[in-house]
Structure formats: C-alpha cells, structure tokens
MINUTOR-989957 format. One record per residue (C-alpha): residue in three letters; y, z, x. Coordinates in Angstrom, 2 decimals, padded with zeros to 5 digits. Example, Ala and Ser with C-alpha at 12.3 -4.5 7.8 and 13.67 -1.06 7.14 Angstrom:
2
+---------+---------+---------+---------+
! residuo !      py !      pz !      px !
+---------+---------+---------+---------+
!     ALA ! -004.50 !  007.80 !  012.30 !
!     SER ! -001.06 !  007.14 !  013.67 !
+---------+---------+---------+---------+
//
This chain:
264
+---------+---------+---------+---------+
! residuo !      py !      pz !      px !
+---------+---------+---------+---------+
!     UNK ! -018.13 ! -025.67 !  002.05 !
!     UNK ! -014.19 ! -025.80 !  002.16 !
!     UNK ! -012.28 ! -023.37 !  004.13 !
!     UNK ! -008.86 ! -022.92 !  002.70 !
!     UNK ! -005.79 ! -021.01 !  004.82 !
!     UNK ! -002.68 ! -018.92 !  002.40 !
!     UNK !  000.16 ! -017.67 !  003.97 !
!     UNK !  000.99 ! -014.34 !  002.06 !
!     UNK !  004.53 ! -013.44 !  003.15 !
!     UNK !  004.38 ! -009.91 !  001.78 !
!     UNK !  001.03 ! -008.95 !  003.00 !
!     UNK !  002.38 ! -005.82 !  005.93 !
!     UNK ! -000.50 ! -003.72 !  005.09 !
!     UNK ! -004.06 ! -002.86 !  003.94 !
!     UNK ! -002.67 ! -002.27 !  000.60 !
!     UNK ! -002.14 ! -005.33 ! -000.08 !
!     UNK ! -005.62 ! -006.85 !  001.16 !
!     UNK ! -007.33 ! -004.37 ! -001.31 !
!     UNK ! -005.45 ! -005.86 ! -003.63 !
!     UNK ! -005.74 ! -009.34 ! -003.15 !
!     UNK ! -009.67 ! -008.65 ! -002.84 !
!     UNK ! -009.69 ! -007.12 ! -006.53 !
!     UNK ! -007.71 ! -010.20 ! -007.12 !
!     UNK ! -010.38 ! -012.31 ! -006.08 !
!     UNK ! -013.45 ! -010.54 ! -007.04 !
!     UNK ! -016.01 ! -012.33 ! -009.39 !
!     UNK ! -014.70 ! -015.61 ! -008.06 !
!     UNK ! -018.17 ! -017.48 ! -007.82 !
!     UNK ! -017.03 ! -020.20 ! -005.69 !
!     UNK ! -015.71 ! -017.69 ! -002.87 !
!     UNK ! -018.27 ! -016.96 ! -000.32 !
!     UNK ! -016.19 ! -015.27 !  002.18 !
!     UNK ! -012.82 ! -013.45 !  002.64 !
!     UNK ! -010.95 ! -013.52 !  006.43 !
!     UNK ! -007.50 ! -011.18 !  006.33 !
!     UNK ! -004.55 ! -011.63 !  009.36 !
!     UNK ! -002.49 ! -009.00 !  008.36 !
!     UNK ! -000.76 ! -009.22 !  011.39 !
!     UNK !  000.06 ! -012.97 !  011.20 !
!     UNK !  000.36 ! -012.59 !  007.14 !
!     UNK ! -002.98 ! -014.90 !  007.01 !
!     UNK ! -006.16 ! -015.40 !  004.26 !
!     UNK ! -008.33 ! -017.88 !  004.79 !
!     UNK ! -010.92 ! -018.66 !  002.05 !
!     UNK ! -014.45 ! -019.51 !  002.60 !
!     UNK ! -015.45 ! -021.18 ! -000.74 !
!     UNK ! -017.61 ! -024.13 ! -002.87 !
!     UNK ! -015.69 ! -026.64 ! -004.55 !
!     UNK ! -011.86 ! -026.55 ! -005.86 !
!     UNK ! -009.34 ! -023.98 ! -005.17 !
!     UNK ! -007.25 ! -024.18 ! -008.07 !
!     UNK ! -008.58 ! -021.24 ! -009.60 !
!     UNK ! -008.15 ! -019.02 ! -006.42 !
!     UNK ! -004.50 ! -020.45 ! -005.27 !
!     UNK ! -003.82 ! -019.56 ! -009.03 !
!     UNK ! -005.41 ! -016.14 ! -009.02 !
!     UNK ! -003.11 ! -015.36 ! -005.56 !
!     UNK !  000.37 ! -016.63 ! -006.84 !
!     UNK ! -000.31 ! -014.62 ! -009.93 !
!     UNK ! -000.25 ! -011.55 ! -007.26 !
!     UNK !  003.44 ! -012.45 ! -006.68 !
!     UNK !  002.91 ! -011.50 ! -002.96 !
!     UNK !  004.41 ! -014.69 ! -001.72 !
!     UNK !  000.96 ! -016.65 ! -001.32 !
!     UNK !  001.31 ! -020.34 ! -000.29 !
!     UNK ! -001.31 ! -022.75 !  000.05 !
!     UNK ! -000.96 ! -024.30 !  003.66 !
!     UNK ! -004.47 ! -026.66 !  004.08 !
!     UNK ! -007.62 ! -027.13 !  002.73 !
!     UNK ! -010.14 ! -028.70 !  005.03 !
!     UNK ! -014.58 ! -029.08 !  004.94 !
!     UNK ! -016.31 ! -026.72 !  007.36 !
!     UNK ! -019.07 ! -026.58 !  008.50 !
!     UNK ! -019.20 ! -022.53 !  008.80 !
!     UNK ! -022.03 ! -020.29 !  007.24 !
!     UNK ! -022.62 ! -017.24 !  009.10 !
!     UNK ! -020.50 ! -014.34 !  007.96 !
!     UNK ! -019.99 ! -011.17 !  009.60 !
!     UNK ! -020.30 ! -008.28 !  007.25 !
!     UNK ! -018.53 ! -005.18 !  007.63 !
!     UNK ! -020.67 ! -002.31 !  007.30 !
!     UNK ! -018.82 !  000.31 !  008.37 !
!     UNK ! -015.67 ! -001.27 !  005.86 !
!     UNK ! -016.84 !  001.75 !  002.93 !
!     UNK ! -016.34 !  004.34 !  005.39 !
!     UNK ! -013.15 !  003.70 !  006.58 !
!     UNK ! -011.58 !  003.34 !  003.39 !
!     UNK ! -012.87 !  006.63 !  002.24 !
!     UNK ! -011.07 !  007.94 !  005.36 !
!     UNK ! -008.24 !  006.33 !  004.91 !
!     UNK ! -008.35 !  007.27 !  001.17 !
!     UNK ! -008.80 !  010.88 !  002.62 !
!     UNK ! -006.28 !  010.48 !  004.61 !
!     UNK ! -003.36 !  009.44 !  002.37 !
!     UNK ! -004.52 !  012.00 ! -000.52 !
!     UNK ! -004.21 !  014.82 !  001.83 !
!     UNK ! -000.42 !  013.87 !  003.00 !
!     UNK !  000.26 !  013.26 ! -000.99 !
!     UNK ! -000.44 !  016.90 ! -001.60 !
!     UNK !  001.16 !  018.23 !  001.63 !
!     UNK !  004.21 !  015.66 !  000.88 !
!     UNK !  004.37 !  016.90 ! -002.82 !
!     UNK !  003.82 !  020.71 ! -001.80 !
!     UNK !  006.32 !  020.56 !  000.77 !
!     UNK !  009.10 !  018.46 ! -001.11 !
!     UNK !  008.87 !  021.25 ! -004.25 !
!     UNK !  009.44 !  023.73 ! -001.81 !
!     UNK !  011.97 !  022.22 !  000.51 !
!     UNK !  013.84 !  020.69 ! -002.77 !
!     UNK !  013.63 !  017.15 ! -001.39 !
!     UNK !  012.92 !  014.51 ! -004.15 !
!     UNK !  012.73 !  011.79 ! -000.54 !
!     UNK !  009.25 !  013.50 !  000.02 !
!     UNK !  008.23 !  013.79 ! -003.23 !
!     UNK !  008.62 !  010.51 ! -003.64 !
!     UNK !  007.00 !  009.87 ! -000.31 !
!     UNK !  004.06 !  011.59 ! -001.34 !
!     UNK !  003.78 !  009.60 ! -004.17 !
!     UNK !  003.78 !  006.42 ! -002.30 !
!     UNK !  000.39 !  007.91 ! -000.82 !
!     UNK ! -000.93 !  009.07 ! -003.71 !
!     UNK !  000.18 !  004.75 ! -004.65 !
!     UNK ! -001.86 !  003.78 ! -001.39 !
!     UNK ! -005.16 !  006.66 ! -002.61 !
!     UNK ! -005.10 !  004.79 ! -005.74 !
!     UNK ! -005.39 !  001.26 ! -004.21 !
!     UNK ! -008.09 !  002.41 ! -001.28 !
!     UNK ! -009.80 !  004.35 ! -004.28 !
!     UNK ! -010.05 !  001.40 ! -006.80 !
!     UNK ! -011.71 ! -000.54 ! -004.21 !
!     UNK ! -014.38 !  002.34 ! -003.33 !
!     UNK ! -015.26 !  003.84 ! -007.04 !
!     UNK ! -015.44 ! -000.16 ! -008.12 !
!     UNK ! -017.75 ! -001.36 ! -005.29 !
!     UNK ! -020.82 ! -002.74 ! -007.37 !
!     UNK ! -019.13 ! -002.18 ! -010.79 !
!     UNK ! -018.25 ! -004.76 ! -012.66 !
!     UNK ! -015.34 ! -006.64 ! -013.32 !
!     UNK ! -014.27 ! -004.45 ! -016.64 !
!     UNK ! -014.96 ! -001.70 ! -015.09 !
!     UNK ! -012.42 ! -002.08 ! -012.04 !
!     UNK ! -009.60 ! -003.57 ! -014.74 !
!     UNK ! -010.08 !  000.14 ! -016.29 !
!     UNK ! -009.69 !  001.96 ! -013.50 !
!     UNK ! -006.66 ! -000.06 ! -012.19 !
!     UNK ! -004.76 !  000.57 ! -015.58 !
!     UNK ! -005.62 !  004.02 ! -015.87 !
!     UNK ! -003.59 !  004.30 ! -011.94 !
!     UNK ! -001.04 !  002.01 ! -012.87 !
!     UNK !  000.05 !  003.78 ! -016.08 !
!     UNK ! -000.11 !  006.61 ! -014.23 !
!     UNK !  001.76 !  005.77 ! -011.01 !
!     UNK !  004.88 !  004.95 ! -013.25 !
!     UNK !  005.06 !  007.89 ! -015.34 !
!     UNK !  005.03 !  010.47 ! -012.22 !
!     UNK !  007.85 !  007.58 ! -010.36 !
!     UNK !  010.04 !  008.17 ! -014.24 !
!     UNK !  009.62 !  011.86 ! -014.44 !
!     UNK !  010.77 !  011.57 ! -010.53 !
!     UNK !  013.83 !  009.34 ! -011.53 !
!     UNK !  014.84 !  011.96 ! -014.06 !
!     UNK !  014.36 !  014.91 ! -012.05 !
!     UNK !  017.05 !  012.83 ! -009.23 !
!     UNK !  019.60 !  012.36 ! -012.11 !
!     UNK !  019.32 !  015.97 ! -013.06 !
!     UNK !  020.28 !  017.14 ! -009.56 !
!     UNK !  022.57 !  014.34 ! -009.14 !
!     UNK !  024.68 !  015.88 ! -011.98 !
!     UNK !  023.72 !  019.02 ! -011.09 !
!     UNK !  024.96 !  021.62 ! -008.82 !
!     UNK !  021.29 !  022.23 ! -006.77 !
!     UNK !  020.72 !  023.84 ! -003.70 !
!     UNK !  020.55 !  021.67 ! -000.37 !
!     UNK !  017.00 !  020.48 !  000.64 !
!     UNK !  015.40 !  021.60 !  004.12 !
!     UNK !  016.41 !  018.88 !  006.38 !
!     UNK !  013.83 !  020.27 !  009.11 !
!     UNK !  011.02 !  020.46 !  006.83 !
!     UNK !  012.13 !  017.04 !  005.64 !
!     UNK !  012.24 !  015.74 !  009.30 !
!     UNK !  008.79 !  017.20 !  010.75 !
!     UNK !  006.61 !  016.42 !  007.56 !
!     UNK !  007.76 !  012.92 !  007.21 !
!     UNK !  007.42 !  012.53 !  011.37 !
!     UNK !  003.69 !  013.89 !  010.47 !
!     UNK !  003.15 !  011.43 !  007.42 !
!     UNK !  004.54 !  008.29 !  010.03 !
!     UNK !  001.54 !  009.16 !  012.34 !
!     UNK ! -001.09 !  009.60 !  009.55 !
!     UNK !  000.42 !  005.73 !  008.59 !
!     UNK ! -000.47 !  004.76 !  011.90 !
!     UNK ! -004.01 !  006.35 !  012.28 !
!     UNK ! -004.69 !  004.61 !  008.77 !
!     UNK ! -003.57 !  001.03 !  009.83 !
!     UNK ! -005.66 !  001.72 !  013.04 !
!     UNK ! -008.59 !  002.40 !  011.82 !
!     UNK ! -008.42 ! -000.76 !  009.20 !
!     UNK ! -007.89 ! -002.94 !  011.57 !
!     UNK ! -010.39 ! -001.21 !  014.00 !
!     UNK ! -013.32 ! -004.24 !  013.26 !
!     UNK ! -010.37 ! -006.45 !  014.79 !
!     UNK ! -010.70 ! -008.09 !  018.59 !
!     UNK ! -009.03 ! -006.38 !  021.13 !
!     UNK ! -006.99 ! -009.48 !  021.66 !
!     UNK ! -004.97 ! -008.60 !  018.62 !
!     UNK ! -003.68 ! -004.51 !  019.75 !
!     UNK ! -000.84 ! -005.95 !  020.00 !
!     UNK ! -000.64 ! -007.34 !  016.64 !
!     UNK ! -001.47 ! -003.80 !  015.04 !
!     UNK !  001.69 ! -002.16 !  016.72 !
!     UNK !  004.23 ! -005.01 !  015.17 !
!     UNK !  002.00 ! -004.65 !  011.71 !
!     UNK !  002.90 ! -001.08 !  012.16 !
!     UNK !  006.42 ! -001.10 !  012.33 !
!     UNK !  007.30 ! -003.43 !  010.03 !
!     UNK !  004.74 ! -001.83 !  006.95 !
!     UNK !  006.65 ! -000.60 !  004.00 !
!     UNK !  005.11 !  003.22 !  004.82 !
!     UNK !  006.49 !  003.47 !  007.76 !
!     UNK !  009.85 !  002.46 !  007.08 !
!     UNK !  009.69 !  004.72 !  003.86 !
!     UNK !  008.87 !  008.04 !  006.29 !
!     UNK !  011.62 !  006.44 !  008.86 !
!     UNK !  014.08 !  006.48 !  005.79 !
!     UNK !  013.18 !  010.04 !  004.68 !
!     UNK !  013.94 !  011.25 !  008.57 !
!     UNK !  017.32 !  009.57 !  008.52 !
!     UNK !  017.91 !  011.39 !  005.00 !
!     UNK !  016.91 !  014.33 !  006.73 !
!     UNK !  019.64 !  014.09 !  009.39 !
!     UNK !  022.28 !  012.79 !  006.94 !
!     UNK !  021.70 !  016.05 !  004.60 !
!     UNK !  022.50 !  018.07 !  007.86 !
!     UNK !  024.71 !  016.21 !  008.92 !
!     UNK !  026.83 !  015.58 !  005.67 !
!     UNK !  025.64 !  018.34 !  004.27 !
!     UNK !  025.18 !  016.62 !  000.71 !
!     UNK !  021.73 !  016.43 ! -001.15 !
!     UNK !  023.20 !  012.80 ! -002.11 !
!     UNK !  021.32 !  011.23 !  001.23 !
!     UNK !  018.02 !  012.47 !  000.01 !
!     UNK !  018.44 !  011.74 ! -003.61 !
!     UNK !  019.35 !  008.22 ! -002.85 !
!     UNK !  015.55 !  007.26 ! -000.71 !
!     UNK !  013.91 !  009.19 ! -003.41 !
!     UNK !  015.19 !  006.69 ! -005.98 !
!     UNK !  014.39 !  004.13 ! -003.38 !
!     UNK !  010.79 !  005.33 ! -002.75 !
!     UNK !  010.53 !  006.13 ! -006.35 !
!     UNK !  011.18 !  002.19 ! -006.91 !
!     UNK !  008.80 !  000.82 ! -004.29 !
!     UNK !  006.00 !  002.59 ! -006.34 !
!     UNK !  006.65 !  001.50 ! -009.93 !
!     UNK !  006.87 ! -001.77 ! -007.89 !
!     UNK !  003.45 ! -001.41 ! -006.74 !
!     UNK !  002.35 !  000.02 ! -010.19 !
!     UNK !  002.92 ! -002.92 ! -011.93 !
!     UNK !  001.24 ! -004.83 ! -009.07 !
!     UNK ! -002.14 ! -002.76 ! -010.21 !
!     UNK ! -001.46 ! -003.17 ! -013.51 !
!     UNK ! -001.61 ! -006.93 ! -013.16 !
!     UNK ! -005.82 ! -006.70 ! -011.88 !
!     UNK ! -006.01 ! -005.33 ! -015.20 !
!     UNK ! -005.32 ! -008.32 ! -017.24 !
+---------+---------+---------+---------+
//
C-alpha cells in the first residue's frame, strides 16, 4: 500500500473535505481518507498509482499539490462512527441559521444577510449531499449535486438583481442592530459546527481548531456583515451592506460551480 500526502491550500473548512470526499468516491484504489484541515493536509491511503486521484483533486481547483508518495506499511483504519451524526447536526445547524438569516434579512432589508443565509443554505447543501448519498451510487450523488448547484446560482442571480435594484433605487435603510446581533449569532453557530467536525480530532490539535476558525470563509463572511452593520449606522448609507451582499452573493456562485463540477 502507498500512502500519498496533498497540500490543499484552500481547504479552511469542512466544506471543502465533503467535497473533496465526493471527489474521490468510487476510487477503487483508495482505501482510506486522513483530512488536516488545520494544517491544509490529505493524505491518501491507496493500491497502486495515483495519477487518477492527484488528477481527480486538481480538477477540484482547491489548490491541491502533490508533495510525496511513499510504501507503508499501514492497514488498520479507524472508522468514524459517529461521522453521520454530526453532519446531520451540522446540516441542522446551518439550515436553521439559513432560514433565520433569510427571515431576518427580508425583514431588516439587508441583502448582507440574505446573502449570508445563503452561504448556509451553500454549506446545508454540501453536508446534505454527503448524508442523502451515503450508500448511493455514484449517479445518484452527480444528480443531487447538480440539482444544488443549479440551484445555489439562481437564488445568488435573483440576489444580484435585487442589490442593483436598491442600488438605483431610493430604499429604506436596513436594521444595522438586527444586522449586528444575527450575524454575531450565525459567527457562533460557525464555530459550534467546526467544533463538532473536528471533535474525533486529538486534543493536541485545540489549538489548531481556533486558527481553522478564524481564518474559514464563514466566519469572515458574518465578521464582514457586522462591519456593514456599523458602517450603515455609521454612514448611514445602505451602500455598506449592498456591497458584502454582492460579495457573499459571489462566494456562493463560487462554490456552486464547485458542486457542479462532482456532477460531471
């Protein structure tokens, strides 16, 4: 057996391991899967070449890199049995903040948490692919992944249209507060989420989760929405909060087309 190690520069979050799993899936040769988040890390338990896997991770355009290949003489795996559970919290998690994100941004007029909540409802997608495709088969998972792509980019369009309209537009300013205290709320459901992924991990690595924290793309989104928040009080312009809802809005056609890309 050959143990392989990829450095995948854009890999800040669990997001991005669910992906590379789907990725990966119905790979023969791969016999186990070992994700550093933290330290941006796979390494790749498998039989024979790696061409077809180093190709399969590049193709993911998430900055993978082979680093070494070596023999080893490794066979015991640890399985993760409670890893179905936790992503249906998580899952739960991030669906509930996409509806109290979405509900409160119609309300307080802010398209920065509507577009937040649609980054969760990007993340629900990803965690949900993963669950509803666990013993499916390969076809089936493609299907499902195109069906959320698709999907994910026409709600981020009808967003971008509804932030040119009040661009233009003469609309009423957006609750800062309700901005502030619902995206402070969404930054600590981010953290219980990366917690309890990375929950299976040593205690050695705590340290690790915190700097994965801060520097995940959900957490600086809700940071971004909270300094839009101050800067519509402060300036007392809708333009601060227009301009992370286009932002945000990019970031998840961004990650659409990374689903859409299992389904080929």
């Amino acid at each position: 057996m050959n143990k392989t190690i990829f450095i995948i520069s854009k890999m800040d979050c669990p997001s991005e391991e669910n992906l590379i799993r789907m990725k990966l899936d119905g790979i023969e040769e791969i016999k186990n899967l070992d994700f550093d988040i933290p330290n941006r890390k796979l390494t790749v338990f498998h039989d024979g070449q790696n061409d077809k896997i180093e190709k399969s991770i590049i193709e993911l355009n998430l900055g993978g890199k082979k680093i070494s290949t070596e023999e080893t003489n490794e066979k015991d795996f640890e399985e993760n049995t409670n890893q179905k559970k936790l992503l249906w919290i998580v899952l739960a998690i991030n669906f509930v903040f996409f509806i109290i994100e979405m509900t409160t941004g119609l309300i307080s007029k802010s398209m920065g948490l509507v577009a937040d909540s649609l980054d969760m409802l990007a993340d629900s997608f990803v965690y949900g692919i993963s669950l509803f495709a666990v013993g499916g088969t390969l076809i089936k998972k493609k299907r499902i992944a195109k069906i959320a792509g698709y999907f994910q980019i026409t709600l981020a369009i009808i967003g971008f249209v509804e932030v040119l309209r009040r661009f233009f537009g003469a609309e009423k300013l957006p609750d800062f507060s309700t901005m502030i205290i619902v995206s402070i709320l969404a930054l600590i459901a981010n953290g219980i989420c990366l917690y309890i992924l990375q929950k299976s991990k040593s205690k050695e690595e705590a340290h690790m989760k915190a700097s994965m924290i801060f520097t995940s793309n959900d957490v600086i989104i809700n940071l971004g929405v909270i300094i839009a928040g101050i800067l519509v009080n402060w300036l007392n312009s809708n333009k601060p909060d227009l301009i992370i809802g286009t932002i945000v809005f990019i970031v998840v056609i961004q990650g659409a087309f990374r689903i859409l890309k299992l389904s080929k």
